[in-house]
Backbone as a ProteinNet text record, in pm:
[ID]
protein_1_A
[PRIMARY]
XXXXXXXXXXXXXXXXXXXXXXXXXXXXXXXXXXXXXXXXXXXXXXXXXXXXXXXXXXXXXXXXXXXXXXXXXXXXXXXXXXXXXXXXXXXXXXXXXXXXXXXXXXXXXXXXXXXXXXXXXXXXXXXXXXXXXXXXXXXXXXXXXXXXXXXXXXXXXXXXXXXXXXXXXXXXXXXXXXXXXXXXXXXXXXXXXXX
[TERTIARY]
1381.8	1328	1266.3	1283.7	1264.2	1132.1	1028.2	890.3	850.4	784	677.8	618.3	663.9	611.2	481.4	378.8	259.3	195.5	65.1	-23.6	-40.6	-140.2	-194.8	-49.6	67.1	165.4	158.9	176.6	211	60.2	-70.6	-169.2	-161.4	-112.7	-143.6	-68.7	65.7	245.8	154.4	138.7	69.6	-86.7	-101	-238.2	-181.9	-118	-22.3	87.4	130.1	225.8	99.4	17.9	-76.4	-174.7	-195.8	-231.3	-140	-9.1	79	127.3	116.5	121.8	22.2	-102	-225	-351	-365.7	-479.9	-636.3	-607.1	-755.8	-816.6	-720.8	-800.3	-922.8	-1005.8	-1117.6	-1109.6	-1150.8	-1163.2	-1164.3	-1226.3	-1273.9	-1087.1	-1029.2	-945.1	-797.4	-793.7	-734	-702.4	-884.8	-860.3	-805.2	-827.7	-754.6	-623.1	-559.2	-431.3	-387.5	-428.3	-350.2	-427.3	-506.4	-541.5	-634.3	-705.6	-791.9	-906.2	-978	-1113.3	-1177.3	-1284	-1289.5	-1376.7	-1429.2	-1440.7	-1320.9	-1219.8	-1100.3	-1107.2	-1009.4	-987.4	-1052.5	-1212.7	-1304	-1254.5	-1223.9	-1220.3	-1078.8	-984.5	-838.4	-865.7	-836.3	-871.3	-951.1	-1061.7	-1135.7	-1072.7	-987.9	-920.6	-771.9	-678.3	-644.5	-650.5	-813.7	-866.3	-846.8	-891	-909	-771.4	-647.7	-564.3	-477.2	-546.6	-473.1	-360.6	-383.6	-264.1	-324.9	-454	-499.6	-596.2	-638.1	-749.6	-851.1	-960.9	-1025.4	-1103.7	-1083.9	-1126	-1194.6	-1346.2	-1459.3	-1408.6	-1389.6	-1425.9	-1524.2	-1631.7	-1780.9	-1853.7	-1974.1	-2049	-2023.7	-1939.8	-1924.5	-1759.5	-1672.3	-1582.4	-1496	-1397.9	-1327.5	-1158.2	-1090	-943.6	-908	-769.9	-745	-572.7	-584.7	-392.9	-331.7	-275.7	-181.2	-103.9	-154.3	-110	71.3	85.8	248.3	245.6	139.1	137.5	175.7	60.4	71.6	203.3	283.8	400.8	478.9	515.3	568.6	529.1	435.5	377.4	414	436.9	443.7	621.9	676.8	832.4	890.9	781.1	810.4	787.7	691.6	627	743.7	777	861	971.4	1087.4	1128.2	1161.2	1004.2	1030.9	999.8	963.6	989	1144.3	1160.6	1363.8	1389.1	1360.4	1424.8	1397	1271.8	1193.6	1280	1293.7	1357.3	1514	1566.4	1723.2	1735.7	1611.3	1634.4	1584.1	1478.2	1495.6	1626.7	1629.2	1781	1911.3	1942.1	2019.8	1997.5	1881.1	1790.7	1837.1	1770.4	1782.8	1925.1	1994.7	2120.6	2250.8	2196.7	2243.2	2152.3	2054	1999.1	2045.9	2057.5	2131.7	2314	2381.6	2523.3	2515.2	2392.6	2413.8	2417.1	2284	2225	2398.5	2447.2	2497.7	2683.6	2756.1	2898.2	2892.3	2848.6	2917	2922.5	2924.3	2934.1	3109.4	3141.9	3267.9	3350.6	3266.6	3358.5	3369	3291.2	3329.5	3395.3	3464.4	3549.4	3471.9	3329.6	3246.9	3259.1	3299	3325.3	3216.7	3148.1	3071.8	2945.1	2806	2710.5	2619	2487.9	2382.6	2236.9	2209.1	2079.3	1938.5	1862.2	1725	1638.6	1546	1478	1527.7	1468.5	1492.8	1440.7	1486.3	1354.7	1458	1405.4	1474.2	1597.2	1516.4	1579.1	1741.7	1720.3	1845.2	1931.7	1831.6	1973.2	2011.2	1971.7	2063.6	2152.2	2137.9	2198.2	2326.5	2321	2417.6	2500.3	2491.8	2595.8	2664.5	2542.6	2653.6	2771.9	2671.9	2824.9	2926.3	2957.5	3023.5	3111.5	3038.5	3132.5	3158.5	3161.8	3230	3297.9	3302.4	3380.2	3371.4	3243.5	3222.8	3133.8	3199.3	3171.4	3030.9	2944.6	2785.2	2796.3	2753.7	2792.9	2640.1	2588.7	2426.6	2302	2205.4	2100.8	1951.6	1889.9	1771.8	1641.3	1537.3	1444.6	1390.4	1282.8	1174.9	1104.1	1066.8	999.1	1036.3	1169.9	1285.5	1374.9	1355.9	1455.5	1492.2	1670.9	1659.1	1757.7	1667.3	1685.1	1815.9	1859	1984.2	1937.1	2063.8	2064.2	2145.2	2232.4	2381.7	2515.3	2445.5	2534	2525.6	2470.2	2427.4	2311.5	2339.4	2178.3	2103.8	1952.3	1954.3	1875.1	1891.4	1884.5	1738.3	1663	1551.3	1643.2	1549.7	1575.2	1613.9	1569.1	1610.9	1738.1	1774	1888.4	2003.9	1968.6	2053.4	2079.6	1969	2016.5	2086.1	2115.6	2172.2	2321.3	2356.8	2489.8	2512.1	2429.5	2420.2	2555.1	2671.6	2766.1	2774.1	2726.9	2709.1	2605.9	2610.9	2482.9	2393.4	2259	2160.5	2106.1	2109.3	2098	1926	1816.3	1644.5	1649.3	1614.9	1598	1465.1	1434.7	1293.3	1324.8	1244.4	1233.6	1062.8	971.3	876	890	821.3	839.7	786	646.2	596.5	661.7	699	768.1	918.5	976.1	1088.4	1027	957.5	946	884.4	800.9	725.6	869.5	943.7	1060.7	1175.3	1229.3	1273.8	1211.4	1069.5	1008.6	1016.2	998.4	988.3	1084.3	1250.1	1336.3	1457.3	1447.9	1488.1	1619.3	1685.2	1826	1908.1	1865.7	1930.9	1987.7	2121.3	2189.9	2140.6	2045.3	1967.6	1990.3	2051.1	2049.6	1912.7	1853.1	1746.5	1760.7	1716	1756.6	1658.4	1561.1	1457.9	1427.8	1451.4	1424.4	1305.2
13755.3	13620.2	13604.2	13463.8	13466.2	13425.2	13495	13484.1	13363.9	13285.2	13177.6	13256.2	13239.7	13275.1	13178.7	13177.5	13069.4	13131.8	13066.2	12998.6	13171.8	13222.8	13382	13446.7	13428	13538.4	13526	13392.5	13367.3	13462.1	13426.7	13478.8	13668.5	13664.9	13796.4	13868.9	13820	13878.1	13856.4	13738.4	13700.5	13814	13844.2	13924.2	14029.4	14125.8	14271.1	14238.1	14157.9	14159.2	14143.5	14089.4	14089.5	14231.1	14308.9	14392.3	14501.4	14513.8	14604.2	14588.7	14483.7	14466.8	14508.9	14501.1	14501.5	14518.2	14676.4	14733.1	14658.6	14629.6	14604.3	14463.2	14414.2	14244.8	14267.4	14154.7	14160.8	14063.8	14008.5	13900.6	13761.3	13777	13670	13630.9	13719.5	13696.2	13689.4	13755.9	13723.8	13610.7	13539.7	13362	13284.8	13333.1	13212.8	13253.4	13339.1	13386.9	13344	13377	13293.8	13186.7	13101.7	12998.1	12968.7	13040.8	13068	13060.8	13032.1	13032.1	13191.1	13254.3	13339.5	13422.7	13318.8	13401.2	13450.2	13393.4	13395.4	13553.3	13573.1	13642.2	13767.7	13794.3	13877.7	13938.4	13817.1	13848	13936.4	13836.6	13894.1	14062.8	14080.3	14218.3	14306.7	14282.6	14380.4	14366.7	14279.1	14256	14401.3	14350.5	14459.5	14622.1	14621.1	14768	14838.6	14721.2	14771.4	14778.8	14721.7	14773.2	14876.8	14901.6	15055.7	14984.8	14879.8	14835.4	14861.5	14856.1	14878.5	15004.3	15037.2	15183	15110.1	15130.7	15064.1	15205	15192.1	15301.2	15274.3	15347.8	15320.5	15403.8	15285.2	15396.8	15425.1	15327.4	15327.7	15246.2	15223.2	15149	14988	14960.1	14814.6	14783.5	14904.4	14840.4	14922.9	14854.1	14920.3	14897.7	14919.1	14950.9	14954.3	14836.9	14807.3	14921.6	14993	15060.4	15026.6	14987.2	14990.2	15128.8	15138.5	15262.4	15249	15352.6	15298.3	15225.3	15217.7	15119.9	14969.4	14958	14852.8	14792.7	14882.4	14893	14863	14867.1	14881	14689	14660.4	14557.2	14421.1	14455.9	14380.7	14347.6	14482.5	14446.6	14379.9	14429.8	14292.3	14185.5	14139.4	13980.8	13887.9	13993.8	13940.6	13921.6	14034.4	13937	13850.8	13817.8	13708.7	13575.3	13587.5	13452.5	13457.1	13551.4	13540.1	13455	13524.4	13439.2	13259.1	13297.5	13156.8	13034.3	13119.2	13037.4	12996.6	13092.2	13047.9	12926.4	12964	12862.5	12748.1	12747.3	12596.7	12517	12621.4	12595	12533.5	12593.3	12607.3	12440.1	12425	12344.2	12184.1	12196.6	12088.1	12066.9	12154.4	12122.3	12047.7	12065.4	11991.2	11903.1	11843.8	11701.2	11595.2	11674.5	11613.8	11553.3	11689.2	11649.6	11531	11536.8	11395.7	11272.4	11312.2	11174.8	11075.5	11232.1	11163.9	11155.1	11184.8	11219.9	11094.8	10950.9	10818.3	10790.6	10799.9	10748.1	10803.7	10959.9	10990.6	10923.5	10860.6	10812.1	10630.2	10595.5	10458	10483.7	10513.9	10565	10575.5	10584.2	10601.7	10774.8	10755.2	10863.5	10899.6	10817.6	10830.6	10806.2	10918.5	10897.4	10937.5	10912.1	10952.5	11071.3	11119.2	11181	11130.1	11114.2	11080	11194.3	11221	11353.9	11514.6	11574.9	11726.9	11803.4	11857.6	11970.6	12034.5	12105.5	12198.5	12086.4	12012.2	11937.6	11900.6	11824.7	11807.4	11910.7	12073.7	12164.2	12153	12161.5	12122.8	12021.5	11904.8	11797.1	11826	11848	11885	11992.9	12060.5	12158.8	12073.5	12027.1	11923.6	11826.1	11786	11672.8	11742.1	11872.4	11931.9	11961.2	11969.3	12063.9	11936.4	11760.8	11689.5	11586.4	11702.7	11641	11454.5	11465.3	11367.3	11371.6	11290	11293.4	11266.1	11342.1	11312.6	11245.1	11137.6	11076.3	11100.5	11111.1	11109	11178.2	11237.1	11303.9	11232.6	11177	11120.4	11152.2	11139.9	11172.8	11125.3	11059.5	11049	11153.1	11231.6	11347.3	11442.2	11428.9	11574.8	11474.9	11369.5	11308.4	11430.1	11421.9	11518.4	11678.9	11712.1	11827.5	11819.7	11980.4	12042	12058	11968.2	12092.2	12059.2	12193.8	12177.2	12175.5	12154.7	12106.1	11957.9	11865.6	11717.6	11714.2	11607.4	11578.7	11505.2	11533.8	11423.1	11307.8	11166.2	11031.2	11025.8	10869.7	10800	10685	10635.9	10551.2	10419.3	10389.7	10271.4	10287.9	10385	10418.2	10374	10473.4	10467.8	10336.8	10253.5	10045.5	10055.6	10030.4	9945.3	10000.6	10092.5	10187.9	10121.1	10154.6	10116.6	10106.4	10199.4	10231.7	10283.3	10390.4	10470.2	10411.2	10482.4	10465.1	10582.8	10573.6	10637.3	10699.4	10883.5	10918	11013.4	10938.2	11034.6	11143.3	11264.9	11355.6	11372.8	11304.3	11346	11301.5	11397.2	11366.4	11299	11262.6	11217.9	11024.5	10979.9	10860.2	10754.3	10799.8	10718.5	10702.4	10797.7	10782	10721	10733	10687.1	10530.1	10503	10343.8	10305.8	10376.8	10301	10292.9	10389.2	10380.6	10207.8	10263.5	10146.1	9986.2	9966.8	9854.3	9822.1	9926.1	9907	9919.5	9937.1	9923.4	9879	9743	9694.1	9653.5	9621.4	9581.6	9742.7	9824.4	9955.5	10017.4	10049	10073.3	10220.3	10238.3	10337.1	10409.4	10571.7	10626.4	10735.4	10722	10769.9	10911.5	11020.7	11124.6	11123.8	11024.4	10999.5	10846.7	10821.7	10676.5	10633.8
15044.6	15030.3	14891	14845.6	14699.9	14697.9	14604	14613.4	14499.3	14532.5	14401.4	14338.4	14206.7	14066.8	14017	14029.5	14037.2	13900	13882.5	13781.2	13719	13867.4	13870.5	13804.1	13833.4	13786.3	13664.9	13580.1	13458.7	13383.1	13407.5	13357	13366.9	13502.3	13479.3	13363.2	13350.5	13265.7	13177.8	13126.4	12977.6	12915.2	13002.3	12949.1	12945.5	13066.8	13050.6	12904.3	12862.2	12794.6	12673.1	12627.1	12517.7	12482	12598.9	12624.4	12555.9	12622.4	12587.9	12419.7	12362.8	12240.8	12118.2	12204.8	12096.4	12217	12238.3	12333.1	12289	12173.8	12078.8	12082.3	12171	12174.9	12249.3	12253.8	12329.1	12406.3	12493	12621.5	12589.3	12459.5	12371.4	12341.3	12295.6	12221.2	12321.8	12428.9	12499.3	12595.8	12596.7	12637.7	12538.3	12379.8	12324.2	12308.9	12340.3	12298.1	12436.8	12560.9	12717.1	12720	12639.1	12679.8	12791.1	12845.1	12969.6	12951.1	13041.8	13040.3	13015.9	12928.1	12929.2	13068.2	13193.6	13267.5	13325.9	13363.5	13430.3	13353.6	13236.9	13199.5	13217.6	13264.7	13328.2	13440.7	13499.4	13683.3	13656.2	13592.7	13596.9	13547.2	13415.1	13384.2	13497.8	13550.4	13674.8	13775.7	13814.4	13909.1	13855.1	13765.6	13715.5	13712.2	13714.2	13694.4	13799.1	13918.9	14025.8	14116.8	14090.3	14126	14038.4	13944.1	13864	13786.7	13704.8	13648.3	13513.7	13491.7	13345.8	13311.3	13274.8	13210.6	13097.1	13101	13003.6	12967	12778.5	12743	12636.8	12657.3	12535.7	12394.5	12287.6	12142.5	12101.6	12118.3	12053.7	12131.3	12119.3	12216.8	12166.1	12099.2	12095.9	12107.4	12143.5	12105.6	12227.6	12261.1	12404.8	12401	12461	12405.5	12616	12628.3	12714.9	12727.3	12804.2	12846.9	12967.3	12950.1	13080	13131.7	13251.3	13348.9	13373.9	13423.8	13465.1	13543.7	13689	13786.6	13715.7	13578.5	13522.5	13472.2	13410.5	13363.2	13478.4	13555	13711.3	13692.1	13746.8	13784.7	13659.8	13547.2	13444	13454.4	13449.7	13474.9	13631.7	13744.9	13837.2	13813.3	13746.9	13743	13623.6	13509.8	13415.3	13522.5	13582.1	13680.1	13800.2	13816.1	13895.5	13813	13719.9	13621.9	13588.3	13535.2	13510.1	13660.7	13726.7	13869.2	13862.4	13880.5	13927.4	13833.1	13672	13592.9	13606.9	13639.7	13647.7	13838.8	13922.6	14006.1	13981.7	13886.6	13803.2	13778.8	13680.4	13588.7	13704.9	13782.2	13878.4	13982.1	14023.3	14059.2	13946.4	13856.4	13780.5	13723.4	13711.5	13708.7	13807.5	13942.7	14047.4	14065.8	14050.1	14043.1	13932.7	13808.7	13701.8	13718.8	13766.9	13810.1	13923.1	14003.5	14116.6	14037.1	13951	13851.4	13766.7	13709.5	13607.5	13612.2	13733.9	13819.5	13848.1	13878.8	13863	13750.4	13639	13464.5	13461.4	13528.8	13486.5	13595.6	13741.6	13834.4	13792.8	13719.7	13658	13508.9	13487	13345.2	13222.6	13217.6	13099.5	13046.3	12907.1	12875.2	12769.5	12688.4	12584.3	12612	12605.6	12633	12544.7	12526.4	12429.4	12517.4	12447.8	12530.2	12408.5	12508.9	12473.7	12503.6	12414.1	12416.8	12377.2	12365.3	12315.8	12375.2	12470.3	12555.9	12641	12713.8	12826.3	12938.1	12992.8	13062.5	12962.4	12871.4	12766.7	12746.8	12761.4	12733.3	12845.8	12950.3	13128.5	13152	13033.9	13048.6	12965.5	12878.6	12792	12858.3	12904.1	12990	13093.2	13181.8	13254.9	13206.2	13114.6	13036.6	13018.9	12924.4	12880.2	13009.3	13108.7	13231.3	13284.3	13303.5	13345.3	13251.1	13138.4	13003	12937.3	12993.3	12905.1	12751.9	12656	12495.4	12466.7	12431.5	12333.7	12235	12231.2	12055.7	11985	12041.3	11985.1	12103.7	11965.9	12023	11936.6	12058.4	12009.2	12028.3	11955.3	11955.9	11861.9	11814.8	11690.9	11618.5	11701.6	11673.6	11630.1	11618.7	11620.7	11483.5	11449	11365.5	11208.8	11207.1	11092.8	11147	11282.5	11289.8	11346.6	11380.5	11419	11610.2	11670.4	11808.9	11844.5	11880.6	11940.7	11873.1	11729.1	11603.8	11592.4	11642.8	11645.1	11552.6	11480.7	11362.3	11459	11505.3	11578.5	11495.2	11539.9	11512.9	11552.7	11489.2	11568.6	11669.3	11736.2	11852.2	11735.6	11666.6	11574.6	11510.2	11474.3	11437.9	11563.9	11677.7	11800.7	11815.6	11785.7	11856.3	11801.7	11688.9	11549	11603.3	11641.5	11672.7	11826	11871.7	12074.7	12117.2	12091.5	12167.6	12299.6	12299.7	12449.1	12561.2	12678.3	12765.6	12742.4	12716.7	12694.1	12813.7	12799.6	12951.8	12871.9	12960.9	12920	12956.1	12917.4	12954.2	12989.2	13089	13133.5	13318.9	13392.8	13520.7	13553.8	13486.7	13477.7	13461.9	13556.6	13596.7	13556.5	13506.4	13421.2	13270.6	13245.4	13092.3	13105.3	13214.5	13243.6	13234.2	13330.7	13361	13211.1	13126.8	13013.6	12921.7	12900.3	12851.5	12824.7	12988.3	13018	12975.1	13013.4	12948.8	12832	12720.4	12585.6	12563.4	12632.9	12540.2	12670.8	12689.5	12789.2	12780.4	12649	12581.8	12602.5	12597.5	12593.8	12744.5	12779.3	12913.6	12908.6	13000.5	13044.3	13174.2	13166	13258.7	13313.8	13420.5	13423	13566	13543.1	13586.3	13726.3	13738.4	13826.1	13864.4	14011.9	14000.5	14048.4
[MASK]
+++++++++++++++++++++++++++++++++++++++++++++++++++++++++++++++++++++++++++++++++++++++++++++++++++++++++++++++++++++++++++++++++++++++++++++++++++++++++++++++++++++++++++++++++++++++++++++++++++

């Protein structure tokens, strides 16, 4: 049975993996490097200790040096993969919500489409197209204007009107940005991956 990869997993990988890199951080430095509150990071580490995943070893009276045990080692290469997992059933996941979303565009003869946004979701989108052979003419984004992905330059959204050949498919499953989207750009044939 496939286990949830949660908040605690990510913190724990992230501190064993910072740990295993550089024994010499301090607590201090390990909340701003995982981003955590530095009690968290307290509890976690003693929490750690106490299941034998870490060794804490004094150099001097001010300064202390974190190892990971093999238990730890053990424990770090499970957690890494069950994120590999957790991630490819994303992947897997959002990729069949996307093929539902976007398999009437190739069943109404639309062959030419645009993507909006740059992020993970878009690389999921872009595979799908590819695998129901329909043509990308454009990759948009403002924020990203200029850059390379995929081998596509991508465009600003002002650019994209002026062209407005294709149907514009968002790469976002977030609803508020979908709907603020849609409002502010209401002339534009908008496919939305979330309704």
């Amino acid at each position: 049975m496939k286990e949830n990869f949660d908040n605690s997993d990510v913190r724990e990988l992230e501190i064993l993996e910072k740990i295993e890199n550089n024994g010499h951080l301090t607590q201090r430095d390990l909340s701003k490097e995982v981003g955590i509150a530095l009690g968290l990071v307290n509890h976690l580490l003693k929490k750690m200790v106490r299941k034998g995943w870490i060794k804490i070893k004094n150099i001097d009276a001010k300064k202390i040096r974190y190892l990971i045990t093999p238990e730890g080692a053990k424990e770090k290469s499970r957690l890494l993969y069950r994120r590999v997992e957790s991630t490819i059933h994303f992947y897997l996941e959002a990729k069949k919500v996307i093929k539902d979303k976007v398999i009437h565009l190739e069943n109404e003869g639309i062959k030419n489409v645009s993507i909006y946004g740059v992020n993970h979701i878009a690389e999921v989108l872009y595979i799908v197209l590819k695998e129901l052979g329909l043509k990308l003419d454009y990759v948009i984004d403002d924020d990203r204007k200029g850059d390379e992905w995929f081998g596509y330059t991508i465009i600003g959204m002002d650019e994209f009107v002026k062209f407005n050949t294709s149907i514009l498919i968002l790469a976002s499953f977030n609803k508020e940005e979908i709907d603020a989207f849609r409002k502010e750009r209401e002339k534009v044939k908008v496919v939305a991956l979330r309704e």
